[in-house]
Residue frames as a rotation matrix with the C-alpha (Angstrom) as fourth column:
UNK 1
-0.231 0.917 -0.326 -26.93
0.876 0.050 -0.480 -49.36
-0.424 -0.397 -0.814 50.20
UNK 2
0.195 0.182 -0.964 -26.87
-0.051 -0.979 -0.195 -45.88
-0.980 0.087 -0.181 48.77
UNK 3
-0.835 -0.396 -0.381 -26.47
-0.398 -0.043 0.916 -47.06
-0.380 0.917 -0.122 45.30
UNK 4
-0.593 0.801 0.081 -30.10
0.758 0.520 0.394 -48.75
0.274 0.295 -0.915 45.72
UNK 5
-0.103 0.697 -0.710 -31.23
0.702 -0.454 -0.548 -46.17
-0.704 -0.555 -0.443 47.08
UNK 6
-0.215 0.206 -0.955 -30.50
-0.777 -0.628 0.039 -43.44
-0.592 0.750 0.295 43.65
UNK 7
-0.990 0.132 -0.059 -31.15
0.046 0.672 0.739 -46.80
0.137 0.728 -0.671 41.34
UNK 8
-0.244 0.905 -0.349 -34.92
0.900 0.078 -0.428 -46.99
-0.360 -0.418 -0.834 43.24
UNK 9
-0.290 0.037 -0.956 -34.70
-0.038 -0.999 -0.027 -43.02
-0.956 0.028 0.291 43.21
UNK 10
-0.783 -0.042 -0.620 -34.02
-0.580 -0.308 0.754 -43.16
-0.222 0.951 0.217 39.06
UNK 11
-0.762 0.647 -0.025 -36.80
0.620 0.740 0.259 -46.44
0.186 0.182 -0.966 38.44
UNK 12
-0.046 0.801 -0.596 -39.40
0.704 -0.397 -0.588 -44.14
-0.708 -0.447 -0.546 40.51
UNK 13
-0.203 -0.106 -0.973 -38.76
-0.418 -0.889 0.184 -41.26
-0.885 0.445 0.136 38.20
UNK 14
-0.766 -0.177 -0.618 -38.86
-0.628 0.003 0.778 -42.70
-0.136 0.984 -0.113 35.15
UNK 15
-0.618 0.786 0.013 -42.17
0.785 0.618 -0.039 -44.75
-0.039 -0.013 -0.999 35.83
UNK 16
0.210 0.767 -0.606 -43.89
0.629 -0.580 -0.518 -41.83
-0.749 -0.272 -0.604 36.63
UNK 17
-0.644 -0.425 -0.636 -42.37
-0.535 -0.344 0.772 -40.02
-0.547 0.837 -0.005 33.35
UNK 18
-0.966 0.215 -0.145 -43.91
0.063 0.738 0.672 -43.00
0.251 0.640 -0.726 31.60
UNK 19
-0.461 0.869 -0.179 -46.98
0.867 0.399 -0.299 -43.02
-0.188 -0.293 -0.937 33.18
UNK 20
-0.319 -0.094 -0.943 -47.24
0.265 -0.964 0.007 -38.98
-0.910 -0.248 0.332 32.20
UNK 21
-0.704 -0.259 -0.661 -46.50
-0.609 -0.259 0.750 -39.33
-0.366 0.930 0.024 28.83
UNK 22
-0.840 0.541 -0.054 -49.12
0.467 0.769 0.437 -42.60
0.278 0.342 -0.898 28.43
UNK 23
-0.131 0.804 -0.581 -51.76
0.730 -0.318 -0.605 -40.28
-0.671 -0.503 -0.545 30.11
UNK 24
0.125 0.359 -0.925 -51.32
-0.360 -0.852 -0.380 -37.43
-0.925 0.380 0.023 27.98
UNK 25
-0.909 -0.399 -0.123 -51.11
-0.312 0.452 0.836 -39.40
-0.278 0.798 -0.535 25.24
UNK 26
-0.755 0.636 -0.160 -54.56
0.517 0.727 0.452 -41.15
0.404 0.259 -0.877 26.12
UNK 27
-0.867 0.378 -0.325 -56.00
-0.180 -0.845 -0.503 -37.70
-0.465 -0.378 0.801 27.34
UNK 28
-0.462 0.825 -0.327 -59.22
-0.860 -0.325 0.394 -37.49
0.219 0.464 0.859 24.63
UNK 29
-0.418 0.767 -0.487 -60.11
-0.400 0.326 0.857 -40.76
0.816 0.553 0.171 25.52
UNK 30
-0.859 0.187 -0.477 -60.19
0.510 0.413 -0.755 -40.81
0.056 -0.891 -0.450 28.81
UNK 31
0.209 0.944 0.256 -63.75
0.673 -0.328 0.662 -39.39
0.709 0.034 -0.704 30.36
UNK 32
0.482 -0.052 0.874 -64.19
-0.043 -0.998 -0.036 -36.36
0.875 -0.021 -0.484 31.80
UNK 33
0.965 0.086 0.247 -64.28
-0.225 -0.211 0.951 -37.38
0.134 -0.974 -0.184 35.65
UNK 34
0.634 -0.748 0.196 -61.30
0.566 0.621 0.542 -39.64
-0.527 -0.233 0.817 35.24
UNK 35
0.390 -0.664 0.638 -59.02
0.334 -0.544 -0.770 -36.59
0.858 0.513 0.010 33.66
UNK 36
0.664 -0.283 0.692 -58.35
-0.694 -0.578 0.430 -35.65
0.278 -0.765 -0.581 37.46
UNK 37
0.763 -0.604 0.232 -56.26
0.351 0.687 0.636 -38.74
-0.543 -0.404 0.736 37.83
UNK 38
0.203 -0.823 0.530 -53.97
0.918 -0.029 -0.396 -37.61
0.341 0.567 0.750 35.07
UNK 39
0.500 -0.195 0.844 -54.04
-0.411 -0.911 0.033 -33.75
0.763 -0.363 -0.535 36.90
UNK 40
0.852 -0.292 0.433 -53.09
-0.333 0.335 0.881 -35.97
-0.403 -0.896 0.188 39.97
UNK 41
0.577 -0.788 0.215 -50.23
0.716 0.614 0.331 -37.77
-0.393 -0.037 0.919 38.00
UNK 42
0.403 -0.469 0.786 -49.12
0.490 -0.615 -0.618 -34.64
0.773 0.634 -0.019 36.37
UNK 43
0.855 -0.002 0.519 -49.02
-0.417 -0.598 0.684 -32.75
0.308 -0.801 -0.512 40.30
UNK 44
0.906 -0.328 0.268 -46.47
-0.145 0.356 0.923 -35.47
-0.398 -0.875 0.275 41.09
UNK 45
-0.199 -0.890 0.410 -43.95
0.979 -0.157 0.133 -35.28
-0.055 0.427 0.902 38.71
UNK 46
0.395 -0.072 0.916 -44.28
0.317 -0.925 -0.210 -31.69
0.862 0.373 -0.342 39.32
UNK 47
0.873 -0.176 0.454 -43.38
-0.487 -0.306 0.818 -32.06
-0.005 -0.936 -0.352 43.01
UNK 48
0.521 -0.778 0.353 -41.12
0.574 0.625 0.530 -34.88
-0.632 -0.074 0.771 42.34
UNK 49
0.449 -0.598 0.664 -39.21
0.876 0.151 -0.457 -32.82
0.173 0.787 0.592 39.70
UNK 50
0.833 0.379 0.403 -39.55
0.056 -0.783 0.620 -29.94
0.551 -0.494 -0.673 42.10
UNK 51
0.704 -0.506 0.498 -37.72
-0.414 0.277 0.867 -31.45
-0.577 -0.817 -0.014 44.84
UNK 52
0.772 -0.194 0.605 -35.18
0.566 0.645 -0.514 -32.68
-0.290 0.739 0.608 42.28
UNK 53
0.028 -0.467 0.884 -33.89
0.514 -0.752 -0.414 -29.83
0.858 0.466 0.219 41.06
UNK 54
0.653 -0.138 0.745 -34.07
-0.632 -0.641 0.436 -27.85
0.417 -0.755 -0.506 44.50
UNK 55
0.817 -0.477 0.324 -31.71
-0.117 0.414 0.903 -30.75
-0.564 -0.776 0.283 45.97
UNK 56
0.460 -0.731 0.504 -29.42
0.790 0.596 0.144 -31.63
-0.405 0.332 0.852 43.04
UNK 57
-0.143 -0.604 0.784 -28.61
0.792 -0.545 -0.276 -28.29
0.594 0.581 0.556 41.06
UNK 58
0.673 0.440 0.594 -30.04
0.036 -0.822 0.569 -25.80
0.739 -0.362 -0.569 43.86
UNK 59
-0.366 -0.843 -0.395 -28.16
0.189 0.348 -0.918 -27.56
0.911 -0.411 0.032 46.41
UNK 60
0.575 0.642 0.507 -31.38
-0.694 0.055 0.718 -27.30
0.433 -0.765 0.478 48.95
UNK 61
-0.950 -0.021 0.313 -30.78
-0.294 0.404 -0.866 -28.65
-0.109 -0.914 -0.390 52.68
UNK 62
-0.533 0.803 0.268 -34.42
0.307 0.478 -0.823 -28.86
-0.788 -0.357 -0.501 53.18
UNK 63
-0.898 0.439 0.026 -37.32
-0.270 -0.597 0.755 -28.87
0.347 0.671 0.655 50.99
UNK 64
-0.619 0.707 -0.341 -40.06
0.740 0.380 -0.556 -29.59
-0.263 -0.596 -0.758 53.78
UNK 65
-0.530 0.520 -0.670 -41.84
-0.242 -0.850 -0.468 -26.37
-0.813 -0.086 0.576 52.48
UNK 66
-0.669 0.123 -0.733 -42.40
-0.687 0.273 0.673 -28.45
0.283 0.954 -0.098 49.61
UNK 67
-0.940 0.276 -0.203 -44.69
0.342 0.745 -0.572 -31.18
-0.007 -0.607 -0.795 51.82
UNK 68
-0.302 0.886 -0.353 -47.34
0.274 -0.274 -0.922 -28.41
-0.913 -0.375 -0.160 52.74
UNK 69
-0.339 0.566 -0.752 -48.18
-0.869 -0.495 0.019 -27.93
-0.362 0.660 0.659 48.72
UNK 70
-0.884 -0.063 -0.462 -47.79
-0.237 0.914 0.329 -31.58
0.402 0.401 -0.823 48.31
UNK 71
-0.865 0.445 -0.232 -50.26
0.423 0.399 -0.813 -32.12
-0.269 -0.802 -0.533 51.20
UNK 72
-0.561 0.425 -0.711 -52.46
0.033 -0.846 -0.532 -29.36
-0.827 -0.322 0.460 49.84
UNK 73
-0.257 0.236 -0.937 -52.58
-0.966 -0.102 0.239 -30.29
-0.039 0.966 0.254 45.95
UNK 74
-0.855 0.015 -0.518 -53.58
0.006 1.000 0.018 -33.96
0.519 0.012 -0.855 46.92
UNK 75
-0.860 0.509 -0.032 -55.78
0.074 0.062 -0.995 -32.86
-0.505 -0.858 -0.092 49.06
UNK 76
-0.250 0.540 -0.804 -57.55
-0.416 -0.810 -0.414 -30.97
-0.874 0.230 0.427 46.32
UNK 77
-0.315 -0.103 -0.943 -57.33
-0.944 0.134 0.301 -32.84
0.095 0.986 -0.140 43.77
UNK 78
-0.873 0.448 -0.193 -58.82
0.484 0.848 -0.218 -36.12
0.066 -0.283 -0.957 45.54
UNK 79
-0.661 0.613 -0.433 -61.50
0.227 -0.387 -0.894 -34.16
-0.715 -0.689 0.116 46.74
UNK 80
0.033 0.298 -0.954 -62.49
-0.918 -0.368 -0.147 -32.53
-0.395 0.881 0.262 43.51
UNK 81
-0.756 -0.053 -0.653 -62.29
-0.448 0.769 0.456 -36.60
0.478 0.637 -0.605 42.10
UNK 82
-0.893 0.281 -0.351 -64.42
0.347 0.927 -0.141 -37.93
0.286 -0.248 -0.925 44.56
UNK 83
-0.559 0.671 -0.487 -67.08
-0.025 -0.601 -0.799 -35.47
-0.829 -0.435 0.353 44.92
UNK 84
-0.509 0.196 -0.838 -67.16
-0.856 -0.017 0.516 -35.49
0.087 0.981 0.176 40.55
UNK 85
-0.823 -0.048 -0.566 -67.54
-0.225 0.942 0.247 -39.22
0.521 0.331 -0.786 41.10
């Protein structure tokens, strides 16, 4: 069970890698409003690579302080999409 669980772990990471690199790739032609999805997909592989590195080479116990920027930069960053929109 804990071998599906870092296999899931690595699959999740490396979509969202992919999906990073295909966004900034397709950056100029996206329209303006819809550039906040790719700020949104860029926020999460900044938490997710966050929390990464603070658990595997930091050797973090907790990284629940990480939650309230998560909670905070989603917040903002929907908000700021759906108001544009």
């Amino acid at each position: 069970m804990n071998n599906l669980y870092y296999w899931t772990l690595i699959l999740t990471y490396i979509l969202l890698l992919f999906a990073v690199i295909f966004s900034i790739l397709k950056y100029k032609i996206v329209s303006k409003i819809e550039k906040w999805y790719i700020h949104y997909i860029l926020f999460l592989l900044f938490i997710e690579s966050s929390n990464y590195i603070l658990t595997e080479f930091l050797n973090f116990e907790n990284t629940s302080f990480l939650y309230k920027i998560y909670i905070a930069g989603e917040f903002l960053i929907i908000t700021t999409l759906f108001i544009k929109k």
